[in-house]
C-alpha positions in Angstrom: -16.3 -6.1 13.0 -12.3 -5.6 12.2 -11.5 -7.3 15.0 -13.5 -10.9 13.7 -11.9 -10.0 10.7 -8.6 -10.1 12.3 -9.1 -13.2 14.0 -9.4 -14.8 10.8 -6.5 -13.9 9.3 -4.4 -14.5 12.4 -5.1 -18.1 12.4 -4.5 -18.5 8.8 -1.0 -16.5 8.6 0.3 -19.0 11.9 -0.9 -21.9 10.5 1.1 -21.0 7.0 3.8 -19.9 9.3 3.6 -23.4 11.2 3.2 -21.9 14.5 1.2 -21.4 17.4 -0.2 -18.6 19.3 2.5 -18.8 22.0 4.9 -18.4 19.7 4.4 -14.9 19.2 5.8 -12.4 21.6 4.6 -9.2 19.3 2.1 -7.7 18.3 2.0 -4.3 15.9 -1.1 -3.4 14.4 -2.8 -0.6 12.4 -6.1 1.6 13.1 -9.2 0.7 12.0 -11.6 3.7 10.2 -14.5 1.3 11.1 -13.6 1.4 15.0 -14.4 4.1 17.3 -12.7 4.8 20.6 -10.2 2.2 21.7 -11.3 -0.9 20.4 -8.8 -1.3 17.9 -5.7 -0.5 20.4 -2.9 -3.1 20.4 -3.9 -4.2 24.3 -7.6 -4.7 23.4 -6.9 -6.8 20.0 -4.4 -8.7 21.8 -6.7 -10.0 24.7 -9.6 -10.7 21.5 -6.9 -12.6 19.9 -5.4 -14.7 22.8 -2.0 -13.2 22.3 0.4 -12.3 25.0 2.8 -9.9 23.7 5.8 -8.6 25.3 6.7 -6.0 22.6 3.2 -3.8 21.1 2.8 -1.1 18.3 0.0 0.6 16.9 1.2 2.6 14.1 -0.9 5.6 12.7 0.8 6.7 9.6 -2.7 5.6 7.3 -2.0 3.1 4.6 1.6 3.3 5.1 1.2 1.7 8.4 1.5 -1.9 7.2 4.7 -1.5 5.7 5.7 0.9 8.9 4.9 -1.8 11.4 7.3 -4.4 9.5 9.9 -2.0 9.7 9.0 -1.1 13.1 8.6 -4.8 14.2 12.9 -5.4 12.9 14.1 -2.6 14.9 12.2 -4.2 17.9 13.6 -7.2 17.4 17.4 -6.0 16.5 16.6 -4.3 19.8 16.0 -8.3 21.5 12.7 -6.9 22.8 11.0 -10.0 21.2 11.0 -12.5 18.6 8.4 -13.3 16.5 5.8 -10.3 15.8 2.8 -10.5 14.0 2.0 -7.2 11.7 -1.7 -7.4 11.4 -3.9 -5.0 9.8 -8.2 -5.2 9.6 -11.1 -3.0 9.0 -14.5 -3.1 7.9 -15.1 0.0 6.2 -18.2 -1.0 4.6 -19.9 -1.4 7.8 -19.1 2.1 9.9 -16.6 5.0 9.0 -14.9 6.9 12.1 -12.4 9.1 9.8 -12.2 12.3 8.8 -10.2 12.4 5.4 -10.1 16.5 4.5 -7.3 16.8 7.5 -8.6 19.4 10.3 -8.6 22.8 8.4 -12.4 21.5 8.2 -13.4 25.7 8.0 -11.4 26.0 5.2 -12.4 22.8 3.2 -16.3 22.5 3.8 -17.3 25.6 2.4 -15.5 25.2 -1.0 -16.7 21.3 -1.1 -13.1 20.0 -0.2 -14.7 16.3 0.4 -12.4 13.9 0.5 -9.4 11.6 -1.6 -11.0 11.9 -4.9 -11.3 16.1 -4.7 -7.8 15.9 -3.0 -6.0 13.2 -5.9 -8.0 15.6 -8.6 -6.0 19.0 -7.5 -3.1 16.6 -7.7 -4.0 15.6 -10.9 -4.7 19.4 -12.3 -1.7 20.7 -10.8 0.3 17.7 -12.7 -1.4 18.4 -15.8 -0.6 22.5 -15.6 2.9 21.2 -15.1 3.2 19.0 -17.7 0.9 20.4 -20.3 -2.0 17.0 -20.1 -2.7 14.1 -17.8 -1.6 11.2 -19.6 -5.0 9.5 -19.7 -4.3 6.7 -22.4 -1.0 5.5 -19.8 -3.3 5.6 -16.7 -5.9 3.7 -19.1 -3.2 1.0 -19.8 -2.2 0.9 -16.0 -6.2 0.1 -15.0 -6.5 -2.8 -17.4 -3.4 -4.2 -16.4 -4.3 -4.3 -12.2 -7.5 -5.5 -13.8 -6.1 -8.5 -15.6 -4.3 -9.4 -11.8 -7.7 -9.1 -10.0 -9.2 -11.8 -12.3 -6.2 -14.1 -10.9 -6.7 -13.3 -7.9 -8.7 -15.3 -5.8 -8.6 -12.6 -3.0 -9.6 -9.8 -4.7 -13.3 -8.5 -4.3 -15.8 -11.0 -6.7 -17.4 -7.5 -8.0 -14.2 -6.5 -9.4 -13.1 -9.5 -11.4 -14.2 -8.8 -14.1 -12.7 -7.9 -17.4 -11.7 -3.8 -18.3 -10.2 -2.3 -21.4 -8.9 1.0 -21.7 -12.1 2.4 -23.6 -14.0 1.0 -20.8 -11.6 3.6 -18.5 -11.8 6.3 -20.7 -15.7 6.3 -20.7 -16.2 5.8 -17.1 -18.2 8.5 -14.7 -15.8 11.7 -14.3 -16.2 12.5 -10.2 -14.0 15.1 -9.5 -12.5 16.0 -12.9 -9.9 14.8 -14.1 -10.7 11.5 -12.0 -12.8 9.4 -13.2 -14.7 6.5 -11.1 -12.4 3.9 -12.1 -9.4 5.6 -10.7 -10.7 5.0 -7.5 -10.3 2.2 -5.2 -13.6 0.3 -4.4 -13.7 0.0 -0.1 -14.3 -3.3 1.0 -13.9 -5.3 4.2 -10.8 -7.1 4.8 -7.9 -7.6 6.6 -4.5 -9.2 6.3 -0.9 -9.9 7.9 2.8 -11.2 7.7 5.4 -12.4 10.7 8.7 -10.9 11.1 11.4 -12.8 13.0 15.3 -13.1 12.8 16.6 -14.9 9.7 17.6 -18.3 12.2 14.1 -18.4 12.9 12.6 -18.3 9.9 15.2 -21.1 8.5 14.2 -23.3 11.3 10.5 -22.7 10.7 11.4 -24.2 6.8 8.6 -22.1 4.8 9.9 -19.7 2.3 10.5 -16.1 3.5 11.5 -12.8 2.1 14.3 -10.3 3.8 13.4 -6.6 4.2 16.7 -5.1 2.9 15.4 -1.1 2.5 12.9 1.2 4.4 12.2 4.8 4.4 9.6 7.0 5.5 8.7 10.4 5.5 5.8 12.4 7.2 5.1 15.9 6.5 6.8 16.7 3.5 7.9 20.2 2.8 6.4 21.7 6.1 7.1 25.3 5.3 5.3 24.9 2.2 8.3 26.4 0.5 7.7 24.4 -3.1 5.2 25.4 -5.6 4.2 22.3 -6.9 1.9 20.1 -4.8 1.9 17.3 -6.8 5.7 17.0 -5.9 5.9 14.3 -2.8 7.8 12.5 0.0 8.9 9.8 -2.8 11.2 12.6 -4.0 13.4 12.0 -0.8 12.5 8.6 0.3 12.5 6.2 -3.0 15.8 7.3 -4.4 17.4 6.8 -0.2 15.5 3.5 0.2 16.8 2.5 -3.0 20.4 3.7 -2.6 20.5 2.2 1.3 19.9 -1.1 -0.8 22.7 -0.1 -3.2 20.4 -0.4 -6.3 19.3 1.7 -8.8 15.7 2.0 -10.1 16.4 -0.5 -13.1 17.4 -3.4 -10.3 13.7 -3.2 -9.1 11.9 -6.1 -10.5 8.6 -6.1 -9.5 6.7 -2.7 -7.9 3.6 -2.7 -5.7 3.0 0.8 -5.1 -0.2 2.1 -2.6 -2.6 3.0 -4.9 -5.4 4.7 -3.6 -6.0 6.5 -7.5 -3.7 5.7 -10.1 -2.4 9.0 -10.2 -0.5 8.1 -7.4 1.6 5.5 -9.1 2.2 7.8 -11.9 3.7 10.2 -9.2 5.2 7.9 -7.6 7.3 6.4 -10.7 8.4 9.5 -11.7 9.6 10.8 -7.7 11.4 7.4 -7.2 13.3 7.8 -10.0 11.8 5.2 -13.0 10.7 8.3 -15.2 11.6 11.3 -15.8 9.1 14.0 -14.5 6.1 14.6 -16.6 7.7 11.3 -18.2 5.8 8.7 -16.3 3.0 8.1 -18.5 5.8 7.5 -21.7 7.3 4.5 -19.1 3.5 3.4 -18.4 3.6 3.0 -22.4 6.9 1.6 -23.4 6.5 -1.2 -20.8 4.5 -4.4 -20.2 3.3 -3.8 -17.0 1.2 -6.4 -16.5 2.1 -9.4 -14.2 3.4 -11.3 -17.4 5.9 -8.5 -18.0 9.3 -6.6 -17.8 8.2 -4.3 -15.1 5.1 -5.9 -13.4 3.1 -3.4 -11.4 0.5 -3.9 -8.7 0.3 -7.8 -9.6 -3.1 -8.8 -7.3 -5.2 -6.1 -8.8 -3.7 -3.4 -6.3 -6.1 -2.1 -4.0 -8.1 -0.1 -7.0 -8.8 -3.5 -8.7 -9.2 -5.6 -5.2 -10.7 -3.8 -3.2 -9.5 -1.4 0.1 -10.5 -2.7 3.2 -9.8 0.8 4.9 -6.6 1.0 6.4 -5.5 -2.0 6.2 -4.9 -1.2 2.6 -1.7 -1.0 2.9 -1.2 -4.7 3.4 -2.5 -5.9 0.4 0.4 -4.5 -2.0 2.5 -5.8 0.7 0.8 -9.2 1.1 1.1 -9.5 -2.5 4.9 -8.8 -2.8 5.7 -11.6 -0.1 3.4 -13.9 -2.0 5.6 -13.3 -5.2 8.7 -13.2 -3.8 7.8 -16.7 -2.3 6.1 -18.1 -5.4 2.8 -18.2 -4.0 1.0 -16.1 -6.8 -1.0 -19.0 -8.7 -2.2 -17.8 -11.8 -0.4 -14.6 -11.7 3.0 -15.6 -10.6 5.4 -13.1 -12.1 8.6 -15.3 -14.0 11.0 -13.4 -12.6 10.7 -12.2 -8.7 14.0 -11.8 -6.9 12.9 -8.5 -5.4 10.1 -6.4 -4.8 9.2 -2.5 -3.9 6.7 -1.6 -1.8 5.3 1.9 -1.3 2.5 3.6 1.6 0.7 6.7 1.6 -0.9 7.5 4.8 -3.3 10.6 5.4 -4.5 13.6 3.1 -3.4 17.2 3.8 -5.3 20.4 3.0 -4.2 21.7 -0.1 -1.3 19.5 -0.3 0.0 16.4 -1.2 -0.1 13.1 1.3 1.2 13.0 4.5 3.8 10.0 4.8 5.2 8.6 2.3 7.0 5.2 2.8 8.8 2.6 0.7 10.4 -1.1 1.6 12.3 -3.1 -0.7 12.1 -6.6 -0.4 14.3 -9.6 -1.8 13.7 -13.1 -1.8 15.7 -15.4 0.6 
């Protein structure tokens, strides 16, 4: 169950922390697709888990819910509701599935076969390609080996997945709902994962190393009137360049992305809506960068979730998790050279006939 799951990861993120259960005074967590009713509800986890929080959040914004809760966990505490929150996020998809991913025009969608993220992600990807003239399969070829080659370093990332790709290996995988092939898919998985927030005095007395959130936007429900006619055009468009100007940078000061990445169509999306390519020009920036975690512009550095696995909605925590652990030089084999600051991006939900529901970005820096 998520909740066992969550256990786990609790005691390991205090004891890295160097604190105790009584030290927390928060709690935010995120929905679990593999819990039915009210099981996973912030008051139930908390009583599983031996916490006692005086400030509680569950945040249902799908996989950018992680991300939401750490942004949602500093306003609380600018607030002085609490202190010390934990942002834990845990699912075991693998073992029972409680969501319902075509949104809730269901007597629209079931006739025509409208089944889920990979028929939603390939309309995105035909609609970019009728834009644009092609999909750029050879860039999003290159982006799957190089998540790939971070998987294999990663000693968190799903066994089953750790093993060596290469971009003919991409190109010749199972087409599931053309264009997307199998291995632009995430593989689910079981899992969960977590990070404390707390002030800045805090965290120096504590003595561990620890990252500031200096940006966060989020936007649900883009274009509600459904006034623009291209659907592949997202949320990212409004949040990544604010989030970015908010941190008074510009899309060359990022050093490190870990975008959500569900299908990597959605990072080519979102590199060209936060403003690293021009659009229709992602898949030229995919190209005429080293990507990997060795790189000028490392992207998705553990694998991402396509190449470690999604444990359900608490898939949003692993590009975050992965950030922190850079930012803090905690990446081991894949530890990126230079890692001053990270982006982060969510996607939460799928929308009939449109593009995804919240989008949501956080830029990090290193203390």
């Amino acid at each position: 169950m998520a909740i066992s799951l969550a256990g786990e990861v609790l005691t390991e993120v205090l004891a890295n922390a160097g604190l105790t259960k009584s030290d927390v005074d928060g709690l935010a967590v995120t929905h679990a697709l593999s819990e039915a009713g009210n099981v996973f509800w912030t008051n139930i986890v908390a009583e599983a888990l031996g916490l006692a929080p005086r400030w509680a959040q569950l945040t249902d914004i799908g996989g950018a819910s992680a991300m939401g809760n750490v942004a949602r966990a500093a306003a609380a505490i600018h607030a002085g509701q609490c202190e010390t929150i934990v942002c834990l996020a845990a699912d075991a998809a693998s073992t029972e599935e409680n969501s319902r991913q075509t949104g809730f025009r269901t007597e629209f969608g079931d006739p025509l076969g409208y089944s889920g993220p990979p028929m939603v992600f390939g309309l995105l990807s035909s609609a970019y390609a009728h834009r644009y003239g092609r999909l750029p399969e050879d860039a999003l070829a290159k982006l799957a080996v190089a998540q790939r080659e971070g998987a294999i370093a990663n000693p968190n990332a799903c066994d089953s997945l750790r093993t060596p790709l290469t971009e003919d290996g991409y190109l010749k995988s199972r087409m599931i709902a053309d264009p997307i092939r199998m291995l632009d898919c995430v593989m689910r998985c079981d899992g969960a994962n977590a990070v404390i927030v707390t002030t800045t005095a805090r965290a120096k007395q504590l003595g561990r190393p620890y990252v500031h959130p200096i940006a966060y936007r989020e936007l649900t429900n883009f274009d509600p009137m459904q006034s623009i006619d291209d659907i592949s055009l997202t949320g990212f468009s409004d949040v990544g360049p604010a989030a970015l100007a908010d941190a008074g940078m510009s899309p060359r000061d990022v050093q490190m992305f870990q975008p959500y990445d569900d299908f990597l169509i959605a990072v080519l999306l979102q590199l060209e809506q936060i403003g690293f390519a021009a659009p229709g020009c992602g898949g030229e920036f995919l190209r005429s960068h080293d990507i990997s975690f060795r790189g000028d512009f490392p992207i998705n550095t553990g694998g991402g979730q396509i190449s470690a696995g999604q444990p359900g909605l608490a898939g949003g925590g692993v590009n975050l998790v992965e950030a922190v652990r850079q930012l803090t030089a905690g990446g081991g084999q894949r530890q990126v050279a230079r890692a001053r600051n990270a982006m982060v991006t969510g996607i939460g939900s799928m929308q009939y006939a449109r593009n995804w529901g919240t989008s949501a970005v956080l830029i990090l820096e290193a203390a």
